[in-house]
N, C-alpha and C positions, 0 to 999 in steps of 0.2 A: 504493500500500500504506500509506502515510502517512496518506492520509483514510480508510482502514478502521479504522486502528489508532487513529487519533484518535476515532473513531465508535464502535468499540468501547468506550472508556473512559468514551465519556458514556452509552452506551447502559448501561453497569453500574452504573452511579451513580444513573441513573435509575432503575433495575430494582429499584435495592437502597432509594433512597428508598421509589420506590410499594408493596413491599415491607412498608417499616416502616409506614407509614401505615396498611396494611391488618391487618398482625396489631396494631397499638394498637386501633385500633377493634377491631378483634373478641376482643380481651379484656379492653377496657370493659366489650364489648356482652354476654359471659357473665358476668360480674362478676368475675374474675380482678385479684389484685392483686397485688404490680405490676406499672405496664404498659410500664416500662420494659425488661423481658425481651424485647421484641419484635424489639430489635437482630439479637439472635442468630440469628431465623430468615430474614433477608436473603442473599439467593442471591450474595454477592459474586464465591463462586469461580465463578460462569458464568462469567464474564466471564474468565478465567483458559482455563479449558479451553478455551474459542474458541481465544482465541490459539495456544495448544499446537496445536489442530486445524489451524487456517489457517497459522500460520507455523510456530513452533518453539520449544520447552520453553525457552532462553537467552530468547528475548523473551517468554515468559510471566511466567518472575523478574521480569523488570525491572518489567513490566506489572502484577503483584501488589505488587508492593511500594510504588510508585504512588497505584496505587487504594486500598491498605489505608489509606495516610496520610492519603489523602482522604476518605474514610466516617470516619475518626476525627473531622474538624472539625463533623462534624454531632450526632454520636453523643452525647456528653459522658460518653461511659466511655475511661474514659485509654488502657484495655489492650485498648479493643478493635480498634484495629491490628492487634498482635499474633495475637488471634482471627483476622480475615479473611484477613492473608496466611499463615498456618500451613493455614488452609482451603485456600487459594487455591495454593497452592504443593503440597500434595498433591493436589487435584485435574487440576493440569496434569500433575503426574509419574504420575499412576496412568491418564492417556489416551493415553501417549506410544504405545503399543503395540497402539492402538486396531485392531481387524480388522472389524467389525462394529457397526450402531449401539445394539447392545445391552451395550458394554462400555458404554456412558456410564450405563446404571441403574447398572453397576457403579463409578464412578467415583464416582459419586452415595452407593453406598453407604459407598465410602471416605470421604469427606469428613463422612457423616453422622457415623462412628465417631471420626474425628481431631477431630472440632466437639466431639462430647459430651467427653471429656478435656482438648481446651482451657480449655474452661469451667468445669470441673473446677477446674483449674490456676488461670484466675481468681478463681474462689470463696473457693478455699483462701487466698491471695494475700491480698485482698482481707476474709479471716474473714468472708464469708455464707455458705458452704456449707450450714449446718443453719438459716437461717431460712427466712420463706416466700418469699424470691426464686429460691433455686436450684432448687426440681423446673420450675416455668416457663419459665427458664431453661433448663434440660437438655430439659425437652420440644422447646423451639423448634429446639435445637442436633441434636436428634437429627432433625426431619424437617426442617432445611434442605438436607438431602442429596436429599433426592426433590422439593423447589422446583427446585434446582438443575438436576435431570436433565432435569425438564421443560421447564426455561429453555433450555438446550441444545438439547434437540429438537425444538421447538416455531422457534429463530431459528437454526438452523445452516442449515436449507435455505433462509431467506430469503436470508440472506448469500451462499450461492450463488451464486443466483441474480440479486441485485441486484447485486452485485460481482462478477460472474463468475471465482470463483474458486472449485480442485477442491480438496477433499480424500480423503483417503485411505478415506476412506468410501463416499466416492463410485465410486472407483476399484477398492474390492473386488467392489462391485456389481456395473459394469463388468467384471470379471475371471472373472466366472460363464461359461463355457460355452453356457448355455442363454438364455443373454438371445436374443431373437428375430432380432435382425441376425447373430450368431456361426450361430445356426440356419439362416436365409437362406443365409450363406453357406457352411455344409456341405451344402447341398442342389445348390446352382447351379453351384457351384465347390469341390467337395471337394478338389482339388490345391491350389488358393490356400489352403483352410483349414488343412490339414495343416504346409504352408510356414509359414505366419502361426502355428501354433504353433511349429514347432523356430525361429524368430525369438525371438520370445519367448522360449526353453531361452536362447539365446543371450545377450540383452542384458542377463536378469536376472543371468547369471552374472556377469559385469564390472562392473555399474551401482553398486554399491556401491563397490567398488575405483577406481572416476575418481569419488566425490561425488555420482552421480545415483541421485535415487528410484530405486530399482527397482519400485517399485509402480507407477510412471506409465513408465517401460521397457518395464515388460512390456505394458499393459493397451495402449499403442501399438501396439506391434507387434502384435498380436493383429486389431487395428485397421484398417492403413495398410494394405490392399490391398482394402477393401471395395465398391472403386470396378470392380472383376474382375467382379462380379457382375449387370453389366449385359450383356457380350459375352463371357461365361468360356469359352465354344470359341474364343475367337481367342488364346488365353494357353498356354502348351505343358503349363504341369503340370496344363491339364484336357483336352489333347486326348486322347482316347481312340482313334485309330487313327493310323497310320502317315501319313497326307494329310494335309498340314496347310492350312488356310482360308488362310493367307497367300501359296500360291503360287498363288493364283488372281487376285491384286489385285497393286496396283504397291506399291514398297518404301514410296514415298510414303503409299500410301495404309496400309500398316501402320502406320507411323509414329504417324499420327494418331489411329490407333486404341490406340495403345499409351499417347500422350497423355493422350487421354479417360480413361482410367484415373481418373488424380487427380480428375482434374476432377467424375468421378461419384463418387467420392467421400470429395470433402468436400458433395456434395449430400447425399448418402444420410447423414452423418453430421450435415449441418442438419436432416434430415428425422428420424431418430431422437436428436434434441439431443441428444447427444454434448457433453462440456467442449471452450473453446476451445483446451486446450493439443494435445489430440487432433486438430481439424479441423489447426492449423497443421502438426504432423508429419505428418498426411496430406497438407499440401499440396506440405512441404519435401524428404520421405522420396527422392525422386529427384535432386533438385537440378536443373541442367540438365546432367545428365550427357547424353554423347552414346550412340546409337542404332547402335554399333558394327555390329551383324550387320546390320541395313536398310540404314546409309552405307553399308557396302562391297558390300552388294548391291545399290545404285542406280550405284554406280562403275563395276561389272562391267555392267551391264544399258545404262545410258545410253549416250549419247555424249558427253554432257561433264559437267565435273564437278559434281555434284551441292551446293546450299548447305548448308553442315554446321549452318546453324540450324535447316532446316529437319527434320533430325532429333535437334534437344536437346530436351529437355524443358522449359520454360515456368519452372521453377521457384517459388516461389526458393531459394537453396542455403540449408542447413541454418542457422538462427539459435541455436540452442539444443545442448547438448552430447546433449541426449535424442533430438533428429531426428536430427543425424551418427552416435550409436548405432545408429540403428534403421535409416538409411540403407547402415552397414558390414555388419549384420548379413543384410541382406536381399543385398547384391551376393554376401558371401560363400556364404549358404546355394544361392543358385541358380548359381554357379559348381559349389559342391560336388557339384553334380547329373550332373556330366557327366568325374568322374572315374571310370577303369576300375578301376584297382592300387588300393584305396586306402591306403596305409601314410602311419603318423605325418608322414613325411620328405614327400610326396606332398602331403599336404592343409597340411602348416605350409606350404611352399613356392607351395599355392596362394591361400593365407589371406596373405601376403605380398605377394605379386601384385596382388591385387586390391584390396588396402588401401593398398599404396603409386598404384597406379592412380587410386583416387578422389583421394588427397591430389594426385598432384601435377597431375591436370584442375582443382586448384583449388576442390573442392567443400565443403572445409573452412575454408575461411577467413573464414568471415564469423560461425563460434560459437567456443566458450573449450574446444574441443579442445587440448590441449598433446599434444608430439613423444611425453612419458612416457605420457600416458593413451594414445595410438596403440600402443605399445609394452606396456602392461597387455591392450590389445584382443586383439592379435595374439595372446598369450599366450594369455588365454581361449578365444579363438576356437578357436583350434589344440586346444584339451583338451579341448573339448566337442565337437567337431565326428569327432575321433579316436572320441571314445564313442560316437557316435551311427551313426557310419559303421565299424564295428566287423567282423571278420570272423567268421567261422562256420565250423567243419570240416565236413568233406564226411560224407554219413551213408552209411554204407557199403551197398551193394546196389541204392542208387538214384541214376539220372541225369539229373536233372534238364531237364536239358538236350537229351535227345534225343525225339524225336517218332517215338510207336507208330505203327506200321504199322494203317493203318487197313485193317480188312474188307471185303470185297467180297459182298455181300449182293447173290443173285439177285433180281432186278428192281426193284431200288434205281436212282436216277435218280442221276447223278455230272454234276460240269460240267467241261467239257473243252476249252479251246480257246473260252470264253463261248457252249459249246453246251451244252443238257443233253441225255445220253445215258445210256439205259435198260440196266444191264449185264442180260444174260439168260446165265446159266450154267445149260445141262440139268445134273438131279439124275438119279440113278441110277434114281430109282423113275419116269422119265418112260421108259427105255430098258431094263424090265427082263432082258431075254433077251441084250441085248448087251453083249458081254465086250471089254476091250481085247485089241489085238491083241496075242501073246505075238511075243517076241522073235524077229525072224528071218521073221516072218510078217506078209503085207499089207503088206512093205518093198522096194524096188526092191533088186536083186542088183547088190552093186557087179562091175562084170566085174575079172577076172583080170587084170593087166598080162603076167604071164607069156605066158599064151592068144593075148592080143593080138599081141606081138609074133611070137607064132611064127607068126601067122598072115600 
């Protein structure tokens, strides 16, 4: 991050030289005088908003105040320091809340407005405001904010991508629903997608409260289980009938299957480049936790005891406090699947369980999880998961639950016993003249006991 940030400081210096060299010349070249005004249309605050985007508004300060001092030794206007970091410092603050890469025309426009008043300021300061230096001057002040914008948009995605590093722009994108992989996988696996959002409900609610983007939380989770989509009937929240594919196979061989998961994908996520902080939570999201339901079905099955590596998962355990998020969020949601009662008391009791279970297999200890953020989790966990798992009064008149008696439709075919059988009920209009028999009549006579005996 050091040779970015070093990189970026020259890359603005540069920007802002070739800059100045180009509005000289070209108001030479329409015979504009003077041409000294050109300073002011130099895009310093690029170089400001970067940073804001890639790191953070504290290292943007530092980073403007900097480079302001630096464009001054070239400049030979005392106060135009001043000018660039007042530019440079409101355009980092007016990106901080960046959602889309159309706030930056708008950051752009901020800067063009703070420029023009600067310079103002300097004019006045300096008594030129009424000669002919100032309207060329406020010209250049006012569209350096739309140099600026383009300067941005034009190397934000370089940087990217030569420094493989995400921002929050990125990651709104990312956060679309309709991106083509999120599509994939409501088609192939609607149970894993459904999952992979209430994850997401989850880790944003907490992410803020332990220090973590929530932006790169969420887009995560949404994320880490895209690898479902190569064998999504072997996964339970997309089996659609009561038989599941896994009792056909050895515990083993589920196992492996359940493995492959990751492993497809962080393919699938090379394959739709995907940011690297994403592939690594997809690859960390499990850790090597172990394969509890297949162990103790291969214990039960085998004859001897089965090797518990051979059903952990590969890992590796969570590096980052964003993958042990997305890793707690995901054990919790798919435990919660399988309670009946569900009350407040119920689900914190289960959110407890299974959080203390991951910590103490160890699967936290290799990211900057602390006992307190564990303890912030749980909390959240328990209040969101209360919401979502919420009850419903019963609607009066209907029951849900019970299954209508289904019709018997003359020469309808039924299956019985894995045979199909043709029911044939006569209709009344097949036996018109025949009457049931009235009581008493066409019935065997029970005899007398009395009769009997006297006889």
């Amino acid at each position: 991050m050091l040779l970015l940030l070093g990189s970026l400081v020259i890359l603005t210096l540069v920007l802002g030289r070739s800059f100045q060299y180009f509005f000289q010349n070209f108001t030479l070249g329409i015979g504009l005088f003077p041409s000294g005004t050109a300073i002011y249309g130099m895009p310093i605050a690029a170089g400001a908003i970067l940073v804001a985007l890639i790191f953070d508004f504290h290292t943007a300060i530092i980073f403007s105040f900097i480079v302001s001092l630096l464009t001054g030794l070239w400049t030979g206007e005392p106060l135009y320091p001043v000018y660039a970091f007042v530019g440079s410092l409101v355009g980092a603050f007016s990106i901080m809340k960046c959602k889309r890469r159309t706030d930056i025309l708008r950051s752009g426009v901020y800067v063009s407005i703070i420029n023009v008043f600067t310079v103002i300021g300097i004019l006045l300061f300096t008594d030129r405001l009424f000669d002919e230096y100032a309207p060329i001057a406020l010209l250049y002040a006012a569209t350096s904010g739309i140099v600026v914008s383009a300067v941005v948009s034009l190397v934000l995605p370089a940087i990217e991508y030569f420094f493989k590093v995400t921002t929050d722009i990125t990651l709104l994108e990312l956060l679309d629903l309709n991106q083509p992989i999120m599509k994939n996988l409501l088609i192939a696996a609607p149970g894993t997608y459904h999952h992979s959002v209430i994850v997401g409900n989850l880790v944003e609610a907490v992410a803020e409260d332990i220090g973590v983007n929530p932006l790169l939380a969420r887009v995560s989770a949404y994320y880490h289980d895209i690898g479902k989509m190569k064998m999504p009937e072997y996964f339970v929240e997309n089996q659609k009938g009561t038989v599941s594919r896994h009792d056909r196979i050895t515990p083993h061989m589920s196992s492996m299957i359940l493995m492959a998961h990751v492993k497809e994908g962080v393919e699938i996520a090379r394959e739709y480049k995907l940011p690297e902080p994403i592939k690594d939570i997809i690859q960390q999201h499990h850790g090597t936790c172990l394969m509890t339901y297949f162990y103790q079905k291969a214990r039960d099955s085998e004859n001897g005891e089965p090797i518990e590596e051979n059903y952990r998962y590969q890992g590796p355990k969570p590096q980052s406090r964003v993958a042990a998020l997305v890793m707690l969020a995901d054990a919790v949601e798919a435990a919660s699947r399988v309670l009946q009662n569900t009350t407040p008391a119920r689900i914190e009791s289960l959110v407890d369980t299974i959080v203390n279970h991951i910590f103490l297999d160890g699967q936290l200890d290799e990211c900057e999880l602390t006992l307190k953020d564990i303890s912030i989790i749980k909390k959240k966990f328990t209040y969101v998961l209360t919401g979502i798992l919420h009850k419903r009064i019963e609607y009066p008149g209907f029951n849900f639950e019970e299954k209508k008696k289904e019709k018997i439709v003359p020469g309808e075919e039924v299956t019985l016993n894995n045979k199909n059988i043709r029911i044939e009920v006569p209709s009344q209009d097949e036996y018109p003249n025949k009457k049931p028999p009235e009581k008493g009549k066409g019935q065997p006579q029970k005899s007398d006991p009395s009769v009997k005996s006297a006889r």
